[in-house]
N, C-alpha and C positions, 0 to 999 in steps of 0.2 A: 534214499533218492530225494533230491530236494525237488519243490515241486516249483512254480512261477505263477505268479499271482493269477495272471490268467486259465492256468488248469485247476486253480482254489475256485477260481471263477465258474469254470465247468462244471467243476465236480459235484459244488453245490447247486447248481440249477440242475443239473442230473439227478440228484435226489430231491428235489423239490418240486418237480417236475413230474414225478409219478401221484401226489397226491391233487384231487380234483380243486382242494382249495388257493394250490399254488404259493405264493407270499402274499404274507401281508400288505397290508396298506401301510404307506410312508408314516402316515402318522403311529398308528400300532409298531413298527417297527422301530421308531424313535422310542417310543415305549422301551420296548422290548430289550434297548440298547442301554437303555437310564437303568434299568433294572441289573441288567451285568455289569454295569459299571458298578454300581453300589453294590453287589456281591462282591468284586472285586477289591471295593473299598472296605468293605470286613474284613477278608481276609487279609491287606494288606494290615488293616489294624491290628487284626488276631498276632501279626507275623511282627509288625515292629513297632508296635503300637503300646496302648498300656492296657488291652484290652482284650485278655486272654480267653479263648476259647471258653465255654463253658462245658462243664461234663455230661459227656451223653450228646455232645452238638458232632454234626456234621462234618466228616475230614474232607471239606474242599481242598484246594490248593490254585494257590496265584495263577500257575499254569494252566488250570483249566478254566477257572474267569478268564483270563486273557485269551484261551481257545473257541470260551463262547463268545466274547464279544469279538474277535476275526469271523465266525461264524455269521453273527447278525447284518457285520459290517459289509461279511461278502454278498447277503440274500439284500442287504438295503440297494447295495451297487446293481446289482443284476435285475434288481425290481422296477429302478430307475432307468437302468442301458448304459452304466458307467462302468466305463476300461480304467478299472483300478489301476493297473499297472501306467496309462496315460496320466492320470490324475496324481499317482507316485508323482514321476516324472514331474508332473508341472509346481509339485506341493517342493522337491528337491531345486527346481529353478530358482525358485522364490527363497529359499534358505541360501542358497549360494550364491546368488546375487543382491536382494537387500541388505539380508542379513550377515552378507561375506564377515563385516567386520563388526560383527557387536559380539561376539567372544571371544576369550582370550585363549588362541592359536599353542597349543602344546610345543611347539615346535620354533613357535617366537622367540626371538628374540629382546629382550625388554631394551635394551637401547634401537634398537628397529623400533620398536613398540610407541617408544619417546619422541623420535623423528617422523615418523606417521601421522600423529598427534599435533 
């Protein structure tokens, strides 16, 4: 069952919500976000990088960096009172309308492409 960003939303204030200290502060959680970023940036090294695991190291995987950093991303959102799913939407606006044309369209036409131009 797929879930929508807003029940990602709930579900982590639902378990956040039982402990007395709640979320972090923005700042700490900017923290806390730089730090899964750079786990994530190992492992992508470890994965296509030239920079092979060492023996005896940890089996992360990309999918779960990318799970913790959705995680932090949702307690940053809910800590502030941002509707991810709004903030979607408006980040999707802005790609499809500035940026409608600054790449190149799979589906273009290269003499369209020349006459736009």
């Amino acid at each position: 069952m797929e879930k929508s960003l807003a029940e990602m939303q709930r579900e982590v204030d639902r378990y956040i919500s039982q402990f007395k200290e709640g979320y972090f502060s923005p700042l700490s959680m900017l923290a806390r976000m730089t730090e899964e970023v750079g786990e994530l940036a190992r492992e992508v090294n470890h994965s296509f990088g030239e920079k092979p695991k060492k023996a005896g190291e940890d089996d992360n995987s990309i999918e779960l960096e990318l799970g913790d950093i959705l995680f932090i991303t949702l307690c940053f959102a809910n800590s502030l009172n941002i509707d991810l799913t709004e903030a979607h939407d408006r980040v999707m606006h802005k790609f499809n309308t500035r940026d409608k044309d600054r790449w190149t369209r799979i589906d273009t036409d290269p003499q369209q492409e020349e006459e736009r131009q």
